[in-house]
Structure formats: structure tokens, C-alpha cells
C-alpha positions as CSV (number, residue, x, y, z in Angstrom):
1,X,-63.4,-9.5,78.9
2,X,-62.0,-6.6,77.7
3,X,-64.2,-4.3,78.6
4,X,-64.1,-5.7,82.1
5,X,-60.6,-4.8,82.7
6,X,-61.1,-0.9,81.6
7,X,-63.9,-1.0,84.2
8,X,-61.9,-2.7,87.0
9,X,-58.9,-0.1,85.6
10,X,-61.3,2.7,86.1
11,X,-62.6,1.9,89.2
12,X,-58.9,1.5,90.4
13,X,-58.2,4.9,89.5
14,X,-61.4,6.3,91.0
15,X,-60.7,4.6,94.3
16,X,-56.8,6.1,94.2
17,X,-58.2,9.7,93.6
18,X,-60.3,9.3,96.5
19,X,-57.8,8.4,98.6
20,X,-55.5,11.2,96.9
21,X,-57.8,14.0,97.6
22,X,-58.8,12.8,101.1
23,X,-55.0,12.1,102.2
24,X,-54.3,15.7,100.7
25,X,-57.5,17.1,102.7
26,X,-56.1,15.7,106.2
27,X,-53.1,17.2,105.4
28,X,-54.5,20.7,105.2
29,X,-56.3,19.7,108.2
30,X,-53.6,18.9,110.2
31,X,-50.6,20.9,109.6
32,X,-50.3,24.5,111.8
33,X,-49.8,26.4,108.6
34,X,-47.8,29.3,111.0
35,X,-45.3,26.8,112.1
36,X,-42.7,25.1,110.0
37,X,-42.1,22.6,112.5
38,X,-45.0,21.0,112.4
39,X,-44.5,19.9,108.7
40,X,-40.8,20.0,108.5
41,X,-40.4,16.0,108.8
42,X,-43.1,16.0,106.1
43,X,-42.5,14.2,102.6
44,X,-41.8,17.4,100.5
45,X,-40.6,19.6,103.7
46,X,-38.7,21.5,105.1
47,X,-40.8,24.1,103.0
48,X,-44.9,24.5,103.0
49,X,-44.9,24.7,99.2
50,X,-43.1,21.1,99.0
51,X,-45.6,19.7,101.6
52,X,-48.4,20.9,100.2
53,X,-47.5,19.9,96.4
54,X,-46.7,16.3,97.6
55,X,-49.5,15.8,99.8
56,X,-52.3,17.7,98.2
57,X,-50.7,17.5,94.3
58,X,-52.0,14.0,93.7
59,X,-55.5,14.6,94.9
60,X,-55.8,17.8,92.5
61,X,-54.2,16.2,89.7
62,X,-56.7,12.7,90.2
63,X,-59.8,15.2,90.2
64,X,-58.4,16.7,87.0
65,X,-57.9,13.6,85.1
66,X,-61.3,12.3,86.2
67,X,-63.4,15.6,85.1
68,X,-61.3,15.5,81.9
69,X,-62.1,11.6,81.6
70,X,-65.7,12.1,83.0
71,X,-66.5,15.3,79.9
72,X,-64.5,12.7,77.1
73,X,-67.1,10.4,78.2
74,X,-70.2,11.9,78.1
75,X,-69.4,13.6,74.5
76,X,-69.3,10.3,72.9
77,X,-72.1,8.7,75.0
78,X,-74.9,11.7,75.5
79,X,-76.3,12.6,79.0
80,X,-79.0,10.5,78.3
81,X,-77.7,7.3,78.6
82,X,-76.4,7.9,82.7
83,X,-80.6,7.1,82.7
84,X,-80.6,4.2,80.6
């Protein structure tokens, strides 16, 4: 039972990193990075730094914790068990 919960847990925090790094990718996408009113309404705004560190923070931080997680991981099971 147990160790179904830290798989559902993981796959939760997989599936919010996506989303993180996806909704922080749009917002690269979509802002006109030359004119402040385009993201001034923005969570974070008036300033570009703001925006960006609120939109595109969590995403960067979510890949972080999962490459950090992922490495942890394979130390203490070997590369050779992914093929098991």
C-alpha cells in the first residue's frame, strides 16, 4: 500500500511539472517581450522579471527537483534495472 501512494505521489508531481514547464513555455510564447503592456496585468507584473519568475519559476524549479530525484534514484537502483 505504501509503496502505492509514493508512486501515485510521484506521478502527481510529474504531472504538476509538466504542466509547470508548459504553462511557463506559453508564457514565453506569448508575451511581446518589448512591451510592458502586454504583461503588465500579469501575476508577478508590472515588471518582466516578476512575470517571468512567476510564470516560468515553477516549471524550472519542477525540472530541478525531478533531475535531482531522477539521479537519487538511479544511484541506489543501477541503470540496469530501468531494463528489468
Amino acid at each position: 500500500m505504501k509503496r502505492a501512494l509514493v508512486r501515485a505521489g510521484w506521478i502527481v508531481l510529474l504531472l504538476f511539472a509538466v504542466y509547470a514547464v508548459l504553462r511557463g513555455a506559453v508564457e514565453l510564447a506569448t508575451i511581446h517581450w518589448g512591451d510592458p503592456a502586454s504583461y503588465r496585468e500579469d501575476w508577478g507584473g508590472p515588471s518582466l522579471v516578476g512575470v517571468l519568475l512567476v510564470h516560468s519559476g515553477p516549471g524550472v524549479v519542477g525540472v530541478v527537483v525531478l533531475a535531482v530525484a531522477w539521479r537519487r534514484w538511479r544511484g541506489r537502483h543501477g541503470a540496469s534495472r530501468l531494463l528489468d
